[in-house]
N, CA, C and O atoms as a Tinker XYZ file with bonds, in Angstrom:
   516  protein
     1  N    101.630000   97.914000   90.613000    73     2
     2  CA   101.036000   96.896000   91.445000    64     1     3
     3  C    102.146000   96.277000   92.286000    63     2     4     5
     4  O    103.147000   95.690000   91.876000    81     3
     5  N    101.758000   96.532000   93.595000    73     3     6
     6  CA   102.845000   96.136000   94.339000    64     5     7
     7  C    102.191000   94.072000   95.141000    63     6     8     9
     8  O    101.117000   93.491000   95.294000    81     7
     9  N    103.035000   93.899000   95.282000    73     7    10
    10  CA   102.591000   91.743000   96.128000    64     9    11
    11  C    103.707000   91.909000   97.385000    63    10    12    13
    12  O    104.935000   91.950000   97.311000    81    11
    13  N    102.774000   91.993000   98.635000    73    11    14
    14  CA   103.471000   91.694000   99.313000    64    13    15
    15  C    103.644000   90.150000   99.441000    63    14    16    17
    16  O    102.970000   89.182000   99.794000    81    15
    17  N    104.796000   90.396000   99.010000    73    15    18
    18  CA   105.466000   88.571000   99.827000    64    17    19
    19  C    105.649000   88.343000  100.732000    63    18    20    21
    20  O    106.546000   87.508000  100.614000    81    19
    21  N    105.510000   88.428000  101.472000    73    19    22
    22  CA   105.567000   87.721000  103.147000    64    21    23
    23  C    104.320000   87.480000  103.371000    63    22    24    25
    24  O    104.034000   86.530000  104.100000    81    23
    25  N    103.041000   88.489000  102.649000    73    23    26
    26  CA   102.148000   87.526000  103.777000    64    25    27
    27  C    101.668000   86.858000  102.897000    63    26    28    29
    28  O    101.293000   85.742000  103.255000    81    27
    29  N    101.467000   87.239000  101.368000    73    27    30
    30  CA   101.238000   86.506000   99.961000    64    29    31
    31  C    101.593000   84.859000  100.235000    63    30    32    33
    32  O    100.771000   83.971000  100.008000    81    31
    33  N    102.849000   84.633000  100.719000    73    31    34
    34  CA   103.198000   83.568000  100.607000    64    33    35
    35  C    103.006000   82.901000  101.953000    63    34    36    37
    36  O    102.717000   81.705000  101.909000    81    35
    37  N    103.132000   83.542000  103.292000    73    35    38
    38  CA   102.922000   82.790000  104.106000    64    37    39
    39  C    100.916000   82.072000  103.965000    63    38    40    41
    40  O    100.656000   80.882000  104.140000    81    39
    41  N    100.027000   82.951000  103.691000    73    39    42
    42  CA    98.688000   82.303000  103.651000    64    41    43
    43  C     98.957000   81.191000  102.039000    63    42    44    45
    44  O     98.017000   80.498000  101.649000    81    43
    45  N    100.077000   81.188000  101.410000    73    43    46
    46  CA   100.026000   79.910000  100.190000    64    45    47
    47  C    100.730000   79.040000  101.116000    63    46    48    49
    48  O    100.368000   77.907000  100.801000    81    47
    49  N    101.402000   78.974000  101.922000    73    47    50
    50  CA   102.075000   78.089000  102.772000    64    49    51
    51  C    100.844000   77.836000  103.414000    63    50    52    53
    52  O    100.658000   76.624000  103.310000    81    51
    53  N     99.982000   78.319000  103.975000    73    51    54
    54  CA    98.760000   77.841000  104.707000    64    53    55
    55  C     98.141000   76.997000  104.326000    63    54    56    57
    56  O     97.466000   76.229000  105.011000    81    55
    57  N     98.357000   77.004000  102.354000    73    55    58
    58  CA    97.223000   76.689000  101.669000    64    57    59
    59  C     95.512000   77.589000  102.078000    63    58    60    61
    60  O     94.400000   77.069000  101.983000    81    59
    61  N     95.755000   78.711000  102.427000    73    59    62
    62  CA    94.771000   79.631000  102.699000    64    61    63
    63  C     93.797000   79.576000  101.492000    63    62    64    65
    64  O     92.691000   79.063000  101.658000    81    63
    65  N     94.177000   80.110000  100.209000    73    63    66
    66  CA    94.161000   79.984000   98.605000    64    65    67
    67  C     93.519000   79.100000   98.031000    63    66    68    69
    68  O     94.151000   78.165000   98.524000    81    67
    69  N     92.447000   78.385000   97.104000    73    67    70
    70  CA    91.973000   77.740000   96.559000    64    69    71
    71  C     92.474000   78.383000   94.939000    63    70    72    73
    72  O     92.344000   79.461000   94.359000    81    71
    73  N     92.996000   77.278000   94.677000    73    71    74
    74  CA    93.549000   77.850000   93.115000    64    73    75
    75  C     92.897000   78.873000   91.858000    63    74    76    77
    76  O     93.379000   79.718000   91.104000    81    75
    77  N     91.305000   78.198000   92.127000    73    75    78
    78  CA    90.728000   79.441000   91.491000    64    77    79
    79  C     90.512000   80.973000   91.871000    63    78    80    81
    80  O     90.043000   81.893000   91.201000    81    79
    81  N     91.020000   80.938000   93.194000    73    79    82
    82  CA    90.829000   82.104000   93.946000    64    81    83
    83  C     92.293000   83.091000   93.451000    63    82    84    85
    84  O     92.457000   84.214000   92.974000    81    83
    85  N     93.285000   81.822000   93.921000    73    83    86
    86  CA    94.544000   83.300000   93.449000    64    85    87
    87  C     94.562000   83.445000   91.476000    63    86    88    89
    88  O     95.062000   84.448000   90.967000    81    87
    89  N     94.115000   82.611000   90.822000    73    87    90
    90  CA    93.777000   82.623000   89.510000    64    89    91
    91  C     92.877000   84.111000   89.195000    63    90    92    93
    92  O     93.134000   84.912000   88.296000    81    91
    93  N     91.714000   84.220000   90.255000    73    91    94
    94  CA    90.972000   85.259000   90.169000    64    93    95
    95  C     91.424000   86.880000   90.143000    63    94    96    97
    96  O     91.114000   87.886000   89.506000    81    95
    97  N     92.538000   86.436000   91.451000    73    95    98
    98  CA    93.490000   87.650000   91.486000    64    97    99
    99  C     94.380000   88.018000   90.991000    63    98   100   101
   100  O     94.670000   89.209000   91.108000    81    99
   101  N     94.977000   87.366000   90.423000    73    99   102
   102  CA    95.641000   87.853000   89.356000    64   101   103
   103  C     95.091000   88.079000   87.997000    63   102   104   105
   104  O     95.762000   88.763000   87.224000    81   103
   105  N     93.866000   87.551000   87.578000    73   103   106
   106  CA    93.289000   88.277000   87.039000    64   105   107
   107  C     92.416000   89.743000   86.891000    63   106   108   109
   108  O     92.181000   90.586000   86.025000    81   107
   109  N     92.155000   89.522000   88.057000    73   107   110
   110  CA    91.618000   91.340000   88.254000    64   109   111
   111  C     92.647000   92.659000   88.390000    63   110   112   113
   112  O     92.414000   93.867000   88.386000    81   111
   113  N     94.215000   91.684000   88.543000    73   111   114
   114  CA    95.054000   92.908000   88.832000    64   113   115
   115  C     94.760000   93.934000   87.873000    63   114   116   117
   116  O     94.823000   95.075000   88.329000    81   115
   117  N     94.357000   93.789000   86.279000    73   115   118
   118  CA    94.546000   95.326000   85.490000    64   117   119
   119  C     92.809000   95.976000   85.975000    63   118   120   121
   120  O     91.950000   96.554000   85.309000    81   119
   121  N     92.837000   95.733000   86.791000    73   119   122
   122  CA    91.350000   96.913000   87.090000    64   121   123
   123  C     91.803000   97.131000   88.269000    63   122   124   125
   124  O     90.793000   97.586000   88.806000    81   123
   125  N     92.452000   97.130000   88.906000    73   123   126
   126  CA    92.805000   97.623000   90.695000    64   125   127
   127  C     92.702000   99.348000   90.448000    63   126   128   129
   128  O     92.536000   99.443000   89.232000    81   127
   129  N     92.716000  100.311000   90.850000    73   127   130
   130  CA    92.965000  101.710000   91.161000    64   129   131
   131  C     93.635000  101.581000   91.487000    63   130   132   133
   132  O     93.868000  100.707000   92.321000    81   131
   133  N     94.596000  102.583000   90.922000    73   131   134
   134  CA    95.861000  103.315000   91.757000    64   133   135
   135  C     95.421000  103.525000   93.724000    63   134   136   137
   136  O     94.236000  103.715000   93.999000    81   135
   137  N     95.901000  103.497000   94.257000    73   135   138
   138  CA    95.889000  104.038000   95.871000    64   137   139
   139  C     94.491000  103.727000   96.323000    63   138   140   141
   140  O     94.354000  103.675000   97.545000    81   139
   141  N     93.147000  103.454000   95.398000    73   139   142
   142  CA    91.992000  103.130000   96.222000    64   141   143
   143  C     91.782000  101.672000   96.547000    63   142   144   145
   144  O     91.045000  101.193000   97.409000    81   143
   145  N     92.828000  100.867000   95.414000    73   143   146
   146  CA    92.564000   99.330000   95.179000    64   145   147
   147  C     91.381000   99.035000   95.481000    63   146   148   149
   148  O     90.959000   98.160000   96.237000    81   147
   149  N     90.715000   99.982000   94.712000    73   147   150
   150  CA    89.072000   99.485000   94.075000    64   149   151
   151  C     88.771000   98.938000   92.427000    63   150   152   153
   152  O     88.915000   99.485000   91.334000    81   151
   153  N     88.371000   97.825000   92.777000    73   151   154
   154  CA    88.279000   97.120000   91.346000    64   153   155
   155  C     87.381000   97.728000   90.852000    63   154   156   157
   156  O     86.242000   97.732000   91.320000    81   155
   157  N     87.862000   98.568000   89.450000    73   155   158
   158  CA    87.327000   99.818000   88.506000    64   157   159
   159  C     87.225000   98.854000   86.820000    63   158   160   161
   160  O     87.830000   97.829000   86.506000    81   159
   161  N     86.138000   99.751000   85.931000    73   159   162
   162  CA    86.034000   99.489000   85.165000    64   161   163
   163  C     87.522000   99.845000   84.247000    63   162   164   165
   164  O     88.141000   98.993000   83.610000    81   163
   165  N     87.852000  101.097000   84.344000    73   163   166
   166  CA    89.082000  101.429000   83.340000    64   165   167
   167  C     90.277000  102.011000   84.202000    63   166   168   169
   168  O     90.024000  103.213000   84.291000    81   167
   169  N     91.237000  101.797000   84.755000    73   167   170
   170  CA    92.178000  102.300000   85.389000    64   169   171
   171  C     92.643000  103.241000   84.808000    63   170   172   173
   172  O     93.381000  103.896000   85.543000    81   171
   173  N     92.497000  103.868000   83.169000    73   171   174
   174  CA    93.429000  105.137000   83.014000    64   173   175
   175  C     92.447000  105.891000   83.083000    63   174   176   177
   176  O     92.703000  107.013000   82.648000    81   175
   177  N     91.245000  105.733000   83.511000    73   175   178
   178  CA    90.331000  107.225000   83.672000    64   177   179
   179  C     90.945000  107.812000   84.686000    63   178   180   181
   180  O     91.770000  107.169000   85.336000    81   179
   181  N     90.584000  109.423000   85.064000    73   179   182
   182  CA    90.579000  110.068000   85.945000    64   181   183
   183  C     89.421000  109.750000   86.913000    63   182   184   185
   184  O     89.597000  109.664000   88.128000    81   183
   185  N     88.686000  109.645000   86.543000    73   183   186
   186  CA    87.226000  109.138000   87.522000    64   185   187
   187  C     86.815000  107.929000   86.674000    63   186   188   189
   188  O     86.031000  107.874000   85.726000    81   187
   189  N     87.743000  106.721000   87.419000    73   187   190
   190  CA    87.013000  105.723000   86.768000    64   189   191
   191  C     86.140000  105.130000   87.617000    63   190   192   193
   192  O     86.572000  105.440000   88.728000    81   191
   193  N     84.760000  104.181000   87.827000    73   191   194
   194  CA    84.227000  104.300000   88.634000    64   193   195
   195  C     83.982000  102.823000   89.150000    63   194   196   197
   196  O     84.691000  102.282000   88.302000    81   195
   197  N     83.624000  102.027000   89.723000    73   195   198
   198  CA    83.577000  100.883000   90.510000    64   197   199
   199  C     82.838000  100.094000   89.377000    63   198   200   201
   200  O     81.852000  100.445000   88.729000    81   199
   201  N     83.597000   98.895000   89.302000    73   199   202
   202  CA    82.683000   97.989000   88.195000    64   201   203
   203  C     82.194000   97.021000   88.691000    63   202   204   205
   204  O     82.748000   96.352000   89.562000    81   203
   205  N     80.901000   96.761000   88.137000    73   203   206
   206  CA    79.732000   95.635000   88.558000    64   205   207
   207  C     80.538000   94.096000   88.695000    63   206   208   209
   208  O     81.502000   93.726000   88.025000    81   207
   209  N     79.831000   93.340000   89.772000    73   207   210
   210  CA    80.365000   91.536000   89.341000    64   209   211
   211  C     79.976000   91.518000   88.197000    63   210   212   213
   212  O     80.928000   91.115000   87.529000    81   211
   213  N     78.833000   91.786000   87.331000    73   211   214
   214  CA    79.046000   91.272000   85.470000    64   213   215
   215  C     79.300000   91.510000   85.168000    63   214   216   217
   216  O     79.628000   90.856000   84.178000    81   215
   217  N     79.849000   93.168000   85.230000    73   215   218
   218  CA    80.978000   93.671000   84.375000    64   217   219
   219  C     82.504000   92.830000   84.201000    63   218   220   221
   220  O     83.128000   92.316000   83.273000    81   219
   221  N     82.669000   93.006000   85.536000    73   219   222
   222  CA    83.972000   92.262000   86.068000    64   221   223
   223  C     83.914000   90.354000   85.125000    63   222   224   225
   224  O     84.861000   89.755000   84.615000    81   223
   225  N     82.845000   90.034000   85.202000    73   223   226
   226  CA    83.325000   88.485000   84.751000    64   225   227
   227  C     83.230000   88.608000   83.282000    63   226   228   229
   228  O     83.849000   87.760000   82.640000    81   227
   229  N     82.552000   89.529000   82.614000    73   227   230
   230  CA    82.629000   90.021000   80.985000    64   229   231
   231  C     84.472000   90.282000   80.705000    63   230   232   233
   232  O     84.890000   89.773000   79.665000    81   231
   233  N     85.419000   90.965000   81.506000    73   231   234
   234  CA    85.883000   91.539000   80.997000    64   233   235
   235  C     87.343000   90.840000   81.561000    63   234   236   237
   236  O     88.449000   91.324000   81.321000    81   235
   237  N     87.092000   89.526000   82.408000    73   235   238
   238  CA    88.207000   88.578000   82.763000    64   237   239
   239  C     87.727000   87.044000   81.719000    63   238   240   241
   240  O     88.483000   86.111000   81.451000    81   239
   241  N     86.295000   87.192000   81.301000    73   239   242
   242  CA    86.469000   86.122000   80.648000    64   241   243
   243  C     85.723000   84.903000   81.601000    63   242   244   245
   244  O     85.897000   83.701000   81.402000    81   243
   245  N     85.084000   85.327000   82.392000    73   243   246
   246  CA    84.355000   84.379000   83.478000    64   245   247
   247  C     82.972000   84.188000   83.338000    63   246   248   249
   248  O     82.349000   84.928000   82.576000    81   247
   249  N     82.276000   83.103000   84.104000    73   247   250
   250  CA    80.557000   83.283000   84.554000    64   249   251
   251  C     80.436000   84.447000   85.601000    63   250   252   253
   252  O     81.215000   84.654000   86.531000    81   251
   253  N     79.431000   85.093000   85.309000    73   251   254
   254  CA    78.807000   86.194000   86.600000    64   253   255
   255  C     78.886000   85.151000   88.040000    63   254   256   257
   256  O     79.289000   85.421000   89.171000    81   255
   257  N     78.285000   83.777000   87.432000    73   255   258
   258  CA    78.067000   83.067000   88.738000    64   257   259
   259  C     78.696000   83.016000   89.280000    63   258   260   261
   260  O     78.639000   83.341000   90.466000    81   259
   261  N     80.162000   82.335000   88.371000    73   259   262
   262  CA    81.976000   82.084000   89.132000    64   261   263
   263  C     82.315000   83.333000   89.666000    63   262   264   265
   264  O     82.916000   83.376000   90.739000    81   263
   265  N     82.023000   84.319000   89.088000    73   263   266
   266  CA    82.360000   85.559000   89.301000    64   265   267
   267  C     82.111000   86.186000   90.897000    63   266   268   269
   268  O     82.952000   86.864000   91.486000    81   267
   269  N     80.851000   85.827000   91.419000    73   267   270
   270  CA    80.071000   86.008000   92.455000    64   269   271
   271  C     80.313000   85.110000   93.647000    63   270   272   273
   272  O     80.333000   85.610000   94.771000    81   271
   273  N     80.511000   83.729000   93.455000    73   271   274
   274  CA    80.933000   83.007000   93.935000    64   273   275
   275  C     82.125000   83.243000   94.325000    63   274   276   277
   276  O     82.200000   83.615000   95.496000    81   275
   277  N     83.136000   83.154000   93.731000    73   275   278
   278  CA    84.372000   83.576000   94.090000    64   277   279
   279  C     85.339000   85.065000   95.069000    63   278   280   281
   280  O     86.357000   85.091000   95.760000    81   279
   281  N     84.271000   86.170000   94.592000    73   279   282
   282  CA    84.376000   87.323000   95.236000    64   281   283
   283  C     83.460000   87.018000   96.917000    63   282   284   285
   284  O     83.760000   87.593000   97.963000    81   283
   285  N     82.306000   85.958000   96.757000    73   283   286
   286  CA    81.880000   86.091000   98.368000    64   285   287
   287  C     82.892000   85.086000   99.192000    63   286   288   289
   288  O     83.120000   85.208000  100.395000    81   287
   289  N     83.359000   84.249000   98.492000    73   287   290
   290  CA    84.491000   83.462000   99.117000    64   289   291
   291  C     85.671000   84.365000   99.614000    63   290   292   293
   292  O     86.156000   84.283000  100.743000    81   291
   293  N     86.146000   85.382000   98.473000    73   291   294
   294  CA    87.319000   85.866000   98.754000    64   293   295
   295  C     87.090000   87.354000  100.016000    63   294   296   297
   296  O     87.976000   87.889000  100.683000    81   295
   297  N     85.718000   87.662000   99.984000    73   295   298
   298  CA    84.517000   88.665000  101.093000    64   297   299
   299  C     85.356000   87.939000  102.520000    63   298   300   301
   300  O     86.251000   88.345000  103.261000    81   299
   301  N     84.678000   86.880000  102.455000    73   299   302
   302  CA    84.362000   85.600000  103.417000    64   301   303
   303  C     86.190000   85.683000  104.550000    63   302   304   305
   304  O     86.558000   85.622000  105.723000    81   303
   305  N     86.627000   85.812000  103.493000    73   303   306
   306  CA    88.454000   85.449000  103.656000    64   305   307
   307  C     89.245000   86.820000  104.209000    63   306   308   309
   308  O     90.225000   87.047000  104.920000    81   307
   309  N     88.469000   87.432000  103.631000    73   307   310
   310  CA    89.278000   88.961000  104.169000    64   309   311
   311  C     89.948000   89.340000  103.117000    63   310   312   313
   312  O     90.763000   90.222000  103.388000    81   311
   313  N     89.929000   89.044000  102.096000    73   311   314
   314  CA    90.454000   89.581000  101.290000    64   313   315
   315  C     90.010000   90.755000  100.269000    63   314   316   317
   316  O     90.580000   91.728000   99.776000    81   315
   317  N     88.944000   90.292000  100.206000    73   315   318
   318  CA    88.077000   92.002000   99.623000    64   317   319
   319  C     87.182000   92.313000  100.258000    63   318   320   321
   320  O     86.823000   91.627000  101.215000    81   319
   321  N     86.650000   93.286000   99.949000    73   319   322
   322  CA    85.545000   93.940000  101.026000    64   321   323
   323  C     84.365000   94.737000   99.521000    63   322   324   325
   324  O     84.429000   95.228000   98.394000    81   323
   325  N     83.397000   94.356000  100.630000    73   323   326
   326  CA    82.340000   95.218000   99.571000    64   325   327
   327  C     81.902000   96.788000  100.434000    63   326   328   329
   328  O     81.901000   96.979000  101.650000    81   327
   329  N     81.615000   97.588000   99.527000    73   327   330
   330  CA    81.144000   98.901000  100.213000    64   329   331
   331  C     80.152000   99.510000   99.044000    63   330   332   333
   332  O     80.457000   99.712000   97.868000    81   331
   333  N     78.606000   99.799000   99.822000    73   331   334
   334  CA    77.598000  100.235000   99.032000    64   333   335
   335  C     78.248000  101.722000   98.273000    63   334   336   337
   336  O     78.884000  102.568000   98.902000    81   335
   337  N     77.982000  101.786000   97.066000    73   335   338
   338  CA    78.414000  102.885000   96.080000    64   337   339
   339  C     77.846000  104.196000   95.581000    63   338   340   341
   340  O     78.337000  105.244000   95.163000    81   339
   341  N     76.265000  103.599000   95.845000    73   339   342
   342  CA    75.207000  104.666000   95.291000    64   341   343
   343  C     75.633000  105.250000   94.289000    63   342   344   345
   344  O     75.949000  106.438000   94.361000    81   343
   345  N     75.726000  104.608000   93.245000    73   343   346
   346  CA    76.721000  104.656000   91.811000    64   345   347
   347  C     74.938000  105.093000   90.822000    63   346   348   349
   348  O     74.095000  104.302000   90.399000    81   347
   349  N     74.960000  106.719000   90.762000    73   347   350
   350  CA    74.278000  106.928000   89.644000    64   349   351
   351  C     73.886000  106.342000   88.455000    63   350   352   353
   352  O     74.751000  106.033000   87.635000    81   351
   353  N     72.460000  106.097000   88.186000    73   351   354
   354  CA    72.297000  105.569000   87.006000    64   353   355
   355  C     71.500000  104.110000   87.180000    63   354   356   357
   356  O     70.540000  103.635000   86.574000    81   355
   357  N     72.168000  103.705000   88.069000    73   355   358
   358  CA    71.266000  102.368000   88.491000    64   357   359
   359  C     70.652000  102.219000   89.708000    63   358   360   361
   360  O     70.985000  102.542000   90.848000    81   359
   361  N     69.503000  101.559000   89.158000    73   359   362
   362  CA    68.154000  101.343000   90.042000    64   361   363
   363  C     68.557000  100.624000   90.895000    63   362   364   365
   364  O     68.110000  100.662000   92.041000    81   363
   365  N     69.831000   99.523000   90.363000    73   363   366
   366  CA    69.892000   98.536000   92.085000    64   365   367
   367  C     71.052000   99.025000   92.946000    63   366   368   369
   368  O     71.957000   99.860000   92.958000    81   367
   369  N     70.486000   97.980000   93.698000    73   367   370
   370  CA    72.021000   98.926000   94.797000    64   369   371
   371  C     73.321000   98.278000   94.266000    63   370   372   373
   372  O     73.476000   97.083000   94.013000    81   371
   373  N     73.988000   99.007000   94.174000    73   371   374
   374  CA    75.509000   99.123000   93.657000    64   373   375
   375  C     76.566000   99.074000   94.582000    63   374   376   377
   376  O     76.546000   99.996000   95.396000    81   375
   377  N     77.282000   98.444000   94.669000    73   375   378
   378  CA    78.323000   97.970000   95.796000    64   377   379
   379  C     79.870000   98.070000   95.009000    63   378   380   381
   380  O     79.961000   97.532000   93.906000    81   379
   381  N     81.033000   98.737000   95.570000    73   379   382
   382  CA    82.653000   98.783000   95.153000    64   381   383
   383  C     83.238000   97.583000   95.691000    63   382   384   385
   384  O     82.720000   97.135000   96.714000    81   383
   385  N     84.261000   96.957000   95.171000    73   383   386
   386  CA    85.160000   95.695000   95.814000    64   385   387
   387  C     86.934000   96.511000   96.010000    63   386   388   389
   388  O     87.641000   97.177000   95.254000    81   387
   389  N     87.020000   96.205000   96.869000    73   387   390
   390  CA    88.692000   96.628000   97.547000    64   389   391
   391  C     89.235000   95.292000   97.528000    63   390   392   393
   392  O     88.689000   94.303000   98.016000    81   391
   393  N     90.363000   95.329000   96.923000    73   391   394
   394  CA    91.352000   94.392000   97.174000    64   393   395
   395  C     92.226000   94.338000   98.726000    63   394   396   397
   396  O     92.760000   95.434000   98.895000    81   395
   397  N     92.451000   93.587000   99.635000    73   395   398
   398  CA    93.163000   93.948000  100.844000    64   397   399
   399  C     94.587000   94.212000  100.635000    63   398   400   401
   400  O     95.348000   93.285000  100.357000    81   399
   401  N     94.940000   95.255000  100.736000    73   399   402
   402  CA    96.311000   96.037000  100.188000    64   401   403
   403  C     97.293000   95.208000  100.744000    63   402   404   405
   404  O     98.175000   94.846000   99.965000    81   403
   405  N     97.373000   94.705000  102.244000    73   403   406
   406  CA    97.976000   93.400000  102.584000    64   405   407
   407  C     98.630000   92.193000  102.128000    63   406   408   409
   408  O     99.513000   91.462000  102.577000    81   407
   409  N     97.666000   92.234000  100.733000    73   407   410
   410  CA    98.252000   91.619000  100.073000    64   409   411
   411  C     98.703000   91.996000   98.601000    63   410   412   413
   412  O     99.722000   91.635000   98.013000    81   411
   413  N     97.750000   92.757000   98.191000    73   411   414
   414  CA    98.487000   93.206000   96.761000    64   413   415
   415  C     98.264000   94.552000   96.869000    63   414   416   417
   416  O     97.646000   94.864000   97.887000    81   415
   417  N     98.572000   95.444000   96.140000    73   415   418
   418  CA    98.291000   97.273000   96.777000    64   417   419
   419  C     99.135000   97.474000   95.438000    63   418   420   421
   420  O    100.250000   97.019000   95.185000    81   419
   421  N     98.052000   98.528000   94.394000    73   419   422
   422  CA    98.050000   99.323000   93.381000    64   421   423
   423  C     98.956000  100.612000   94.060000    63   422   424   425
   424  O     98.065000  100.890000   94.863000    81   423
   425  N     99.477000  101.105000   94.214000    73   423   426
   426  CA   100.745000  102.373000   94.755000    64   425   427
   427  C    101.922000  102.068000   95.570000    63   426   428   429
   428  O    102.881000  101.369000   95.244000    81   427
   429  N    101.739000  102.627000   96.569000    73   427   430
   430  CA   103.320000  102.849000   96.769000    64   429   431
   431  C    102.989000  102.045000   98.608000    63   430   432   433
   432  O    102.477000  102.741000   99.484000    81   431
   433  N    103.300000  100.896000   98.813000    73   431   434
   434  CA   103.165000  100.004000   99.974000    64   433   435
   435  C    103.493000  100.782000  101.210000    63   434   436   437
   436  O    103.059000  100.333000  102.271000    81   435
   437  N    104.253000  101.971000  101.227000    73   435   438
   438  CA   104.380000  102.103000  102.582000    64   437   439
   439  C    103.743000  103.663000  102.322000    63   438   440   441
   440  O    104.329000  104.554000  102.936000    81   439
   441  N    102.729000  104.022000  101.567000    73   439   442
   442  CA   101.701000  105.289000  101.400000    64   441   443
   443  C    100.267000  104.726000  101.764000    63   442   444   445
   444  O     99.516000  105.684000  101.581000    81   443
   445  N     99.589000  103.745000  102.148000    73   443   446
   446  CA    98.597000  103.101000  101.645000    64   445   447
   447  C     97.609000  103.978000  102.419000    63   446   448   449
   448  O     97.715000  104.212000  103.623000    81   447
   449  N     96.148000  104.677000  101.223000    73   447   450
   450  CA    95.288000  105.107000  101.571000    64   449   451
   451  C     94.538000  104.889000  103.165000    63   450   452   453
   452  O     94.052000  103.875000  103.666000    81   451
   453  N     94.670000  106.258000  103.692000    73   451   454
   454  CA    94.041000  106.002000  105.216000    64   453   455
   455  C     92.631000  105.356000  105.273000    63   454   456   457
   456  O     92.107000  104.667000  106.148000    81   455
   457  N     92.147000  105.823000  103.980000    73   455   458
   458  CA    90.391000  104.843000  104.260000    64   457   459
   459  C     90.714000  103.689000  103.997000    63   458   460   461
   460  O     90.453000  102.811000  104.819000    81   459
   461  N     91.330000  103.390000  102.857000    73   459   462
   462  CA    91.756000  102.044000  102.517000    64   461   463
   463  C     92.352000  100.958000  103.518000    63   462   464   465
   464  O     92.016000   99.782000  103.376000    81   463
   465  N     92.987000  101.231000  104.249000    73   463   466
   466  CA    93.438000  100.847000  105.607000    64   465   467
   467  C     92.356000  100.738000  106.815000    63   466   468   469
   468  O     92.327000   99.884000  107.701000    81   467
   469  N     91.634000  101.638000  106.649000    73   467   470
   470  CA    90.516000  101.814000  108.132000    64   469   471
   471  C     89.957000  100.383000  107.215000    63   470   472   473
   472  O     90.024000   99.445000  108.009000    81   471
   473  N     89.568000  100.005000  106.195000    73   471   474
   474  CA    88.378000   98.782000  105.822000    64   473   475
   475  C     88.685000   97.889000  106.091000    63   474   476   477
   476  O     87.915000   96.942000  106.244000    81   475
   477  N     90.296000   97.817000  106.304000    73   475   478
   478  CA    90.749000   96.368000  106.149000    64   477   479
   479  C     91.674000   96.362000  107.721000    63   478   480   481
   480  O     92.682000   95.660000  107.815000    81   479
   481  N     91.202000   97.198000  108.859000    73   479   482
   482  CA    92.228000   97.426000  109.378000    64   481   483
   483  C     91.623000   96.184000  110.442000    63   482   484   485
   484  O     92.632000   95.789000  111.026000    81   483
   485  N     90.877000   95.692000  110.761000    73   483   486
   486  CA    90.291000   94.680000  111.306000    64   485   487
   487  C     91.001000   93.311000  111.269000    63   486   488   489
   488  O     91.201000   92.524000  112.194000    81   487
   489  N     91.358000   93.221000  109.856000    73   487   490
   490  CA    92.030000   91.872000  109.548000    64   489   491
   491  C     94.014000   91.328000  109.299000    63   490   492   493
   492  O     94.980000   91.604000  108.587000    81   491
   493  N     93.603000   90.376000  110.516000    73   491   494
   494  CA    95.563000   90.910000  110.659000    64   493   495
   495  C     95.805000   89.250000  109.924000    63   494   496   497
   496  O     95.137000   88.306000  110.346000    81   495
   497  N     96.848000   89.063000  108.784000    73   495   498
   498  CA    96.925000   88.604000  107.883000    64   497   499
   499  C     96.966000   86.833000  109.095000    63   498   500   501
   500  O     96.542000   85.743000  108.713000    81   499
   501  N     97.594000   87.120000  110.495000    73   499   502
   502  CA    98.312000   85.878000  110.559000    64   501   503
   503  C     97.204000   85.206000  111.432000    63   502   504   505
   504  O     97.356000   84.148000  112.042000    81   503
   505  N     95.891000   86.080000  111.406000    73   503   506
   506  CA    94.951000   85.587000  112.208000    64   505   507
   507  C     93.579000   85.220000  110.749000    63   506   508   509
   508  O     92.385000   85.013000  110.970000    81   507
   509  N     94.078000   85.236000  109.716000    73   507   510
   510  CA    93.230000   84.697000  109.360000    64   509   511
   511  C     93.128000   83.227000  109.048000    63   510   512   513
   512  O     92.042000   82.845000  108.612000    81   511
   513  N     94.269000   82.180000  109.232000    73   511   514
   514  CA    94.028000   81.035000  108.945000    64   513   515
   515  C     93.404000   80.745000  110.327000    63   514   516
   516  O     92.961000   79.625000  110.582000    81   515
């Protein structure tokens, strides 16, 4: 897990951050994917596969609500992104969360996945305050 600091810290210099928000993120760091920085149920699978908001607040210790709340805030911010999954097995629609590699990035910072980049390539860190 790589943190970029420069822009990590310039949006905490912004006060960009609401405390429960970077609390959140650093809690989800052990589910990031390697190179997809898709928040996954098990990171040492080989095919591990995109985990639900209730999964996700079961397994940090949260409300689904806080859970939900917090991810459309952090949506809202540019910092994660949702993308429909069509994740077998379930009847509802199923959606993946990306972390914005911008700021934290599961591999190697100057490799960062070309799709992974096209999602987030919209948002330039110093235009989001």
């Amino acid at each position: 897990m790589q943190i970029n600091q420069l822009n990590l810290g310039y949006l905490m210099e912004k006060e960009y951050f609401k405390n429960e928000e970077m609390k959140f993120l650093f809690r989800v760091m052990p589910y990031i994917a390697f190179r997809s920085n898709c928040i996954v149920d098990d990171i040492t699978k080989k095919n591990a596969i995109p985990i639900t908001q209730a999964e996700l607040a079961k397994k940090i210790g949260s409300s689904q609500p806080t859970v939900n709340r917090l991810i459309k805030q952090l949506i809202d911010k540019g910092i994660i992104a949702k993308a429909e999954t069509g994740r077998e097995g379930v009847s509802a629609r199923s959606y993946a969360l990306f972390l914005n590699p911008n700021i934290i990035y599961s591999g190697d910072r100057d490799d960062v996945n070309e799709t992974l980049q096209m999602i987030f390539k919209k948002i330039n860190i110093k235009t989001l305050i």
